[in-house]
LUMKE-65877 format. One record per atom (N, C-alpha, C): x, y, z. Coordinates in steps of 0.1 Angstrom, whole numbers, padded with zeros to 4 digits, always signed. Example, Ala and Ser with C-alpha at 12.3 -4.5 7.8 and 13.67 -1.06 7.14 Angstrom:
+0132-0057+0078 +0123-0045+0078 +0132-0033+0078 +0128-0022+0071 +0137-0011+0071 +0129+0000+0079 
end
This chain:
-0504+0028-0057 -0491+0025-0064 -0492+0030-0078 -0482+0036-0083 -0479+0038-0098 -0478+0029-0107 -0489+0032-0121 -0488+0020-0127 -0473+0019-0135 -0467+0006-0139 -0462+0005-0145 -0458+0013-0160 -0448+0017-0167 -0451+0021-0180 -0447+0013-0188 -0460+0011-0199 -0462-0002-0208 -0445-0005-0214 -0444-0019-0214 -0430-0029-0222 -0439-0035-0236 -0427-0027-0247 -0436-0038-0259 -0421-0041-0261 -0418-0052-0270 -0407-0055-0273 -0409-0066-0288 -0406-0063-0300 -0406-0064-0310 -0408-0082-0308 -0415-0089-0320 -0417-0101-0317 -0419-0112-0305 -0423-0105-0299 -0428-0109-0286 -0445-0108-0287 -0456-0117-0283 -0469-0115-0281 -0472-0106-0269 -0482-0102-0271 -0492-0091-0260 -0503-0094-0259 -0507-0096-0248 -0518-0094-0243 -0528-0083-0238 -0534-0075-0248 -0538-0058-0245 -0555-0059-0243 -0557-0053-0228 -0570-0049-0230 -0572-0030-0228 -0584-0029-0234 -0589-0012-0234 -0598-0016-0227 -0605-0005-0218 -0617-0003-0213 -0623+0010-0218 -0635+0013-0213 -0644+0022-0214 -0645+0028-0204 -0639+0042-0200 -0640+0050-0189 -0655+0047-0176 -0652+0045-0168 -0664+0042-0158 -0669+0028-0160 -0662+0021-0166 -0667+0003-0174 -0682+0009-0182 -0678+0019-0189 -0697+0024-0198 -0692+0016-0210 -0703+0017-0218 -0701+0011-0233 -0693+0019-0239 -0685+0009-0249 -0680+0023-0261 -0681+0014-0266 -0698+0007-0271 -0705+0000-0285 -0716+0003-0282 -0722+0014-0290 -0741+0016-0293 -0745+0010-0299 -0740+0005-0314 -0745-0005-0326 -0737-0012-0332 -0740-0022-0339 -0731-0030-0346 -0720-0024-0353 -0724-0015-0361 -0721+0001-0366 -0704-0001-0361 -0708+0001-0349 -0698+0009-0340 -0686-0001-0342 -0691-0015-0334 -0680-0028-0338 -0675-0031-0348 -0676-0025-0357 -0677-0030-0373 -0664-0019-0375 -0668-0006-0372 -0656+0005-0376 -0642+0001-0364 -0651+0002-0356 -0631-0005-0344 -0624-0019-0350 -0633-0026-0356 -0623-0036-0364 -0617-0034-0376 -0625-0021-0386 -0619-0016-0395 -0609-0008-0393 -0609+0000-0382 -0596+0010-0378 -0583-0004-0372 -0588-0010-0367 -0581-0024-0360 -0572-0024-0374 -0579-0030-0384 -0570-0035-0398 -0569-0028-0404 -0569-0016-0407 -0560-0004-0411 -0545-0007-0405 -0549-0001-0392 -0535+0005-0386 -0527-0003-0384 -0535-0018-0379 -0520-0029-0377 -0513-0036-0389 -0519-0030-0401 -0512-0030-0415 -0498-0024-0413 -0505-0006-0410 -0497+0007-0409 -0486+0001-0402 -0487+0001-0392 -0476-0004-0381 -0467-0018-0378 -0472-0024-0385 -0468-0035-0386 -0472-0046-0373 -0483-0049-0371 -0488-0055-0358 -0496-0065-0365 -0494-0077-0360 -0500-0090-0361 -0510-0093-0352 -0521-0091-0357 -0533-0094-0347 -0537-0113-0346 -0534-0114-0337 -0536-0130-0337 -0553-0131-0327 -0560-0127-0321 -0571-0127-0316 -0577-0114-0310 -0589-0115-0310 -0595-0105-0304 -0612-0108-0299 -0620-0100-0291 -0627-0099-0286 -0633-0082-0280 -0646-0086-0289 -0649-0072-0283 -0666-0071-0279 -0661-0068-0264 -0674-0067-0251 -0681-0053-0255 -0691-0056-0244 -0696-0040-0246 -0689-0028-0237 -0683-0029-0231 -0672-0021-0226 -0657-0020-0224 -0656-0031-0231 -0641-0033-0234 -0637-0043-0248 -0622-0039-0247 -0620-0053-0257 -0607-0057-0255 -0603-0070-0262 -0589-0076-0257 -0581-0081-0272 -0570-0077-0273 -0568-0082-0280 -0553-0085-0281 -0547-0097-0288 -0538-0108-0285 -0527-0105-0302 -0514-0099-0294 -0511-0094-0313 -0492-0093-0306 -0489-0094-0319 -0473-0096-0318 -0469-0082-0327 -0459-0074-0323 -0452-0064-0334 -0442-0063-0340 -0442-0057-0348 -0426-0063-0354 -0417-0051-0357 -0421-0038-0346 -0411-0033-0338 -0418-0026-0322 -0407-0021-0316 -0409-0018-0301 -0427-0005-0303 -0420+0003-0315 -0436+0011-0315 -0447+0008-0321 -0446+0000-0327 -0456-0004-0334 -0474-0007-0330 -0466-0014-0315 -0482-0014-0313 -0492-0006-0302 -0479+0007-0296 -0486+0020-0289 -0486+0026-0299 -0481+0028-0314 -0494+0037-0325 -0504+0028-0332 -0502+0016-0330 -0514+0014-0333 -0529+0016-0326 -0526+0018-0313 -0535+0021-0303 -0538+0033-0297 -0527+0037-0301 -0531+0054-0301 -0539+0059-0313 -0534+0058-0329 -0543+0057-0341 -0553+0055-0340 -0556+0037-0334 -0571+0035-0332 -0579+0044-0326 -0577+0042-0311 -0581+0048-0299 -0589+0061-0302 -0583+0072-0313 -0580+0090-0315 -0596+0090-0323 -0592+0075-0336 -0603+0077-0346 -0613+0072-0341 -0617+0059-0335 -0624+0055-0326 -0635+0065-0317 -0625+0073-0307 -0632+0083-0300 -0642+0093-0310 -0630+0100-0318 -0638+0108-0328 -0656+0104-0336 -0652+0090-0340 -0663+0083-0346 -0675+0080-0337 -0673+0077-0324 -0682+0071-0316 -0688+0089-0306 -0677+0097-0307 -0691+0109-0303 -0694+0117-0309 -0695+0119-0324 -0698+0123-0333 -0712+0115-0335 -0711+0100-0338 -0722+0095-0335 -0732+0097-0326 -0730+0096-0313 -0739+0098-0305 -0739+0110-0298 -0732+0122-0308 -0740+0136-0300 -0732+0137-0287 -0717+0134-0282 -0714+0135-0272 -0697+0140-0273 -0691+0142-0263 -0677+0150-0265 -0669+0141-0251 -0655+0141-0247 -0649+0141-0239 -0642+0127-0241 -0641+0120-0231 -0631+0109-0230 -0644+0097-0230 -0633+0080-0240 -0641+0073-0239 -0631+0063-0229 -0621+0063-0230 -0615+0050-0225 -0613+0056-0210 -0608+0044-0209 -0607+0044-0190 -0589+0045-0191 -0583+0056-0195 -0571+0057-0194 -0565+0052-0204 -0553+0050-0202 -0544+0043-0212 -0546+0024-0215 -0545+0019-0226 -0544+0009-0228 -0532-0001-0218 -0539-0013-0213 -0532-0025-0205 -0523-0034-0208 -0514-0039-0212 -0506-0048-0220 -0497-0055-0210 -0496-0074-0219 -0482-0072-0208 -0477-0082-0222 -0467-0090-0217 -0458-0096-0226 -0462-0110-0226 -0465-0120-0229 -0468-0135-0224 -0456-0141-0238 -0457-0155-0224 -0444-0162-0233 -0457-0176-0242 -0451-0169-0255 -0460-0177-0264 -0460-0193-0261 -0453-0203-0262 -0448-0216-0258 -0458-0219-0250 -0459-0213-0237 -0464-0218-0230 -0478-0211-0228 -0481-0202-0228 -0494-0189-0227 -0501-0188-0237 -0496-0191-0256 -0506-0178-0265 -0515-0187-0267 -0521-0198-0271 -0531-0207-0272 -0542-0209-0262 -0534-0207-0248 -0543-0205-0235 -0550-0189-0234 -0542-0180-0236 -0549-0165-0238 -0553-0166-0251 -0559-0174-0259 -0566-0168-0270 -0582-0181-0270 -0574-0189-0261 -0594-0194-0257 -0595-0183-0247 -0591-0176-0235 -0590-0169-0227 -0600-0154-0234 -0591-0153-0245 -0606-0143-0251 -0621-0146-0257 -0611-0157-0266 -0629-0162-0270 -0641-0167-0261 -0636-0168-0250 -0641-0172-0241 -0652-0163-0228 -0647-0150-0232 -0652-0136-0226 -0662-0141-0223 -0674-0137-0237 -0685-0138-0237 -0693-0147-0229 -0687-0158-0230 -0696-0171-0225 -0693-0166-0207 -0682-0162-0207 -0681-0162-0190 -0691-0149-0184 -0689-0139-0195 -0700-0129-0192 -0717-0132-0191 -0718-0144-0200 -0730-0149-0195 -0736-0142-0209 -0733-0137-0219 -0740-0130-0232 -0742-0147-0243 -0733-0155-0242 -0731-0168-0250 -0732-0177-0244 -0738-0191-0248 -0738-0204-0239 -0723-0214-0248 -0721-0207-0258 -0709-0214-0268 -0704-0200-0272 -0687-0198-0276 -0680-0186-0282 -0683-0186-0296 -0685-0199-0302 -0696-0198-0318 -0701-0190-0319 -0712-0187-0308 -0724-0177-0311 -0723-0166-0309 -0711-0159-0303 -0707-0148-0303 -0696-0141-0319 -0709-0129-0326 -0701-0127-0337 -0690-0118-0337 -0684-0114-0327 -0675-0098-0322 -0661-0107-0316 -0659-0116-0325 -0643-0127-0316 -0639-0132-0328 -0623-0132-0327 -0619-0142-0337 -0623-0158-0337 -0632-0163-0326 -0631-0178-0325 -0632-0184-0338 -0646-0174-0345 -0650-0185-0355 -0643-0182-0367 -0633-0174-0370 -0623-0174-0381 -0612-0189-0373 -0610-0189-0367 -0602-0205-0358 -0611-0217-0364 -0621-0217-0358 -0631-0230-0362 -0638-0234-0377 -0633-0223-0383 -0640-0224-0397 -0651-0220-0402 -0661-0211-0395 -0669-0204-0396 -0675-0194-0406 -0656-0185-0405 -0658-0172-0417 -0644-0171-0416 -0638-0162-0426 -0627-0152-0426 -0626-0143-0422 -0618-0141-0417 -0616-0129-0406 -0600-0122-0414 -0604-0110-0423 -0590-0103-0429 -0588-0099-0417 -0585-0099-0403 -0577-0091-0394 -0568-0098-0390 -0568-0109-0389 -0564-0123-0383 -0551-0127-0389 -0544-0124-0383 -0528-0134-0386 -0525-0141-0375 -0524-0156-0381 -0523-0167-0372 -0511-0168-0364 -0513-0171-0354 -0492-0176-0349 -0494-0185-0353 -0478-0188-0354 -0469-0203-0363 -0477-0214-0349 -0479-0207-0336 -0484-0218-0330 -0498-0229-0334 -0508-0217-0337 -0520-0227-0343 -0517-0229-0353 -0508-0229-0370 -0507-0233-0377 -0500-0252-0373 -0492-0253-0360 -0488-0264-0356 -0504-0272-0351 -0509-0269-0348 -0520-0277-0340 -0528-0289-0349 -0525-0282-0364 -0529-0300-0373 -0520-0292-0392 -0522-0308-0397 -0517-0306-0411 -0529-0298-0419 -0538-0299-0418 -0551-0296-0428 -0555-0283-0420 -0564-0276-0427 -0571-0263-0422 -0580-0273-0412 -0589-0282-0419 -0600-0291-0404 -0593-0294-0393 -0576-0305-0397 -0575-0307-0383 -0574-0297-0376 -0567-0289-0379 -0565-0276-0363 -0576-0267-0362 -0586-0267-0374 -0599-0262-0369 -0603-0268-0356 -0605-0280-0360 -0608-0293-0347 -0603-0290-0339 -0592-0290-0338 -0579-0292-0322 -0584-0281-0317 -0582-0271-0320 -0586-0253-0313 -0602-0252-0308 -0607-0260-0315 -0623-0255-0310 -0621-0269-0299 -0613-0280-0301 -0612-0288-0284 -0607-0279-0276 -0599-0270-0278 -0590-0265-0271 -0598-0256-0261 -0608-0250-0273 -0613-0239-0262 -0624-0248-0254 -0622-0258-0261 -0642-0267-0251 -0635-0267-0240 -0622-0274-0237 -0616-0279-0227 -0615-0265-0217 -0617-0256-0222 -0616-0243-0208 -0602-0238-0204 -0599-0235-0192 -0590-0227-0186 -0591-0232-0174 -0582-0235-0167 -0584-0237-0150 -0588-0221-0140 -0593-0219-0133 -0592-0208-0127 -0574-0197-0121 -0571-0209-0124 -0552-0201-0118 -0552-0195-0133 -0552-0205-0144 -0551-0195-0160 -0555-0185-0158 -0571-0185-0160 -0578-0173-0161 -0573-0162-0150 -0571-0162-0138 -0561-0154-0126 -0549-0148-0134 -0542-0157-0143 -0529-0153-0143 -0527-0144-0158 -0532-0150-0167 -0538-0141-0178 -0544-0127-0173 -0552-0122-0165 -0560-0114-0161 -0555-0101-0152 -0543-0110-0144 -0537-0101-0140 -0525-0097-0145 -0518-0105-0152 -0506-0100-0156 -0509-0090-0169 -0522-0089-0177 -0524-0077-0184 -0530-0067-0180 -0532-0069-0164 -0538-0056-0157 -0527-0047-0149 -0520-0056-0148 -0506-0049-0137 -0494-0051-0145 -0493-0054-0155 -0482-0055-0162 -0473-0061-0163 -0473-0076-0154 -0461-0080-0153 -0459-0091-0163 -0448-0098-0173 -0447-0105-0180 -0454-0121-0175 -0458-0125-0186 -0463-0138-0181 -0457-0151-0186 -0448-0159-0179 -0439-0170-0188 -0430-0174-0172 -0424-0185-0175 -0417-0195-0170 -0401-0184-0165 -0392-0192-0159 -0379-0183-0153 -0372-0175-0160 -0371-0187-0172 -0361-0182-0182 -0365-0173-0191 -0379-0172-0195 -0384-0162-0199 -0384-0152-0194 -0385-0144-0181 -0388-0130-0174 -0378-0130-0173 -0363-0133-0169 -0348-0130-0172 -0347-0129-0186 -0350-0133-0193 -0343-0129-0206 -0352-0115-0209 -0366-0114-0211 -0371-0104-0208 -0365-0092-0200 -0359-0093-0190 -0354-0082-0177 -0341-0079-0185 -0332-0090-0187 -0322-0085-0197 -0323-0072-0207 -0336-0070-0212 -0333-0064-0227 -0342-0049-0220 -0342-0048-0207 -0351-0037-0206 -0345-0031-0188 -0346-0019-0188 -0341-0013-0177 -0354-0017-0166 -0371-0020-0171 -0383-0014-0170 -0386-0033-0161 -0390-0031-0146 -0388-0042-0138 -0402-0051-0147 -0403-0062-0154 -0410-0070-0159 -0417-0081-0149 -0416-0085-0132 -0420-0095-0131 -0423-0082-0113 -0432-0092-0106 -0435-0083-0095 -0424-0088-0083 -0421-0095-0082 -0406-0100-0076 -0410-0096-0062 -0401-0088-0059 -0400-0084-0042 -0400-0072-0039 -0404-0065-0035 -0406-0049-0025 -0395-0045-0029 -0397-0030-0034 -0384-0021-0038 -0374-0018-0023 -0382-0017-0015 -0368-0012+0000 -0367-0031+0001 -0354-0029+0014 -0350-0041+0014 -0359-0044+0030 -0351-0061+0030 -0359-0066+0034 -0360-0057+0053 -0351-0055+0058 -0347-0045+0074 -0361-0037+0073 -0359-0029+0059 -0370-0016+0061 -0387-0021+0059 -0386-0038+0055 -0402-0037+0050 -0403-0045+0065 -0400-0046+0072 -0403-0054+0085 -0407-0045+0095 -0399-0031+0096 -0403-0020+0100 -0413-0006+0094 -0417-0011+0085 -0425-0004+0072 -0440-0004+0080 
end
């Protein structure tokens, strides 16, 4: 099946991951991680993209960002992506393609989803089995959340600024938030709806979403009708 073509829609959150062509690394050294988060905060300056979390594996990365228009955050990913490639085979003496195609995105309904997809990233690590705590992973916004360090890439949603009055309480609240985990349907539903594209939110959310776009946002029901998929 054809993949979808990406929905970005101005103040709405995303959930975007990149991969690494063949799942290979596209990080040889810290080096490397250090310049994808400097091109990261360049361009989502340039473009106007609110990076609210991120996570970066050794073959991929995820990152959780709102725009504040429809293109903003395919040039930002295109920008990155171009200098990115250039920098990383230049480094290592190599040429050709690094990503596994085009970048993943889908739309999630903040209310209910952006707090759960952003322990959902800090969380990578630990599920990958690299961390026994997302603390000890230095390559994630967690510990700009918990109070760790500053993170200039990081613009908060209005959501975690609700989570306490003081910078400690909602330090606090957020690092409960991530102890407390994900159920396995979360993690399912996060995972796939930025792999296949489909928006991620409650009724009234994917209708109002379907409203503002020709481009089908939810996986609904079989394009022929129901006569032809019984004989299909």
């Amino acid at each position: 099946m054809a993949r979808l073509p990406r929905l970005t829609l101005p103040g709405y959150a995303h959930h975007v991951i990149q991969r690494g062509n063949n799942r290979q690394p596209i990080f040889a050294t810290p080096a490397d991680r250090e310049r994808l988060l400097a091109l990261l905060a360049e361009y989502a300056a340039q473009f106007g993209v609110a990076l609210h979390a991120y996570v970066l594996m050794d073959n991929h990365f995820h990152l959780l960002a709102t725009p504040e228009t429809a293109q903003g955050l395919p040039q930002m990913m295109q920008a990155v992506g171009r200098r990115y490639v250039r920098h990383f085979n230049d480094s290592q003496g190599r040429s050709g393609t690094l990503w596994e195609g085009r970048y993943r995105s889908t739309l999630i309904q903040a209310e209910r989803h952006l707090l759960a997809c952003m322990a959902y990233i800090d969380l990578n690590p630990v599920r990958a089995g690299l961390v026994a705590d997302p603390r000890d992973y230095p390559w994630s916004s967690h510990g700009h959340y918990i109070g760790l360090r500053h993170d200039r890439l990081i613009t908060p949603h209005a959501l975690y600024w609700q989570l306490g009055n003081t910078p400690f309480a909602r330090e606090a609240a957020y690092a409960e938030l991530v102890r407390a985990g994900l159920s396995p349907a979360q993690q399912q539903a996060l995972t796939q709806s930025a792999l296949r594209g489909w928006a991620l939110g409650d009724t009234d959310f994917v209708a109002e979403l379907q409203r503002r776009t020709e481009r089908r946002v939810s996986k609904g029901r079989a394009g022929r009708p129901a006569a032809d998929r019984k004989t299909g």
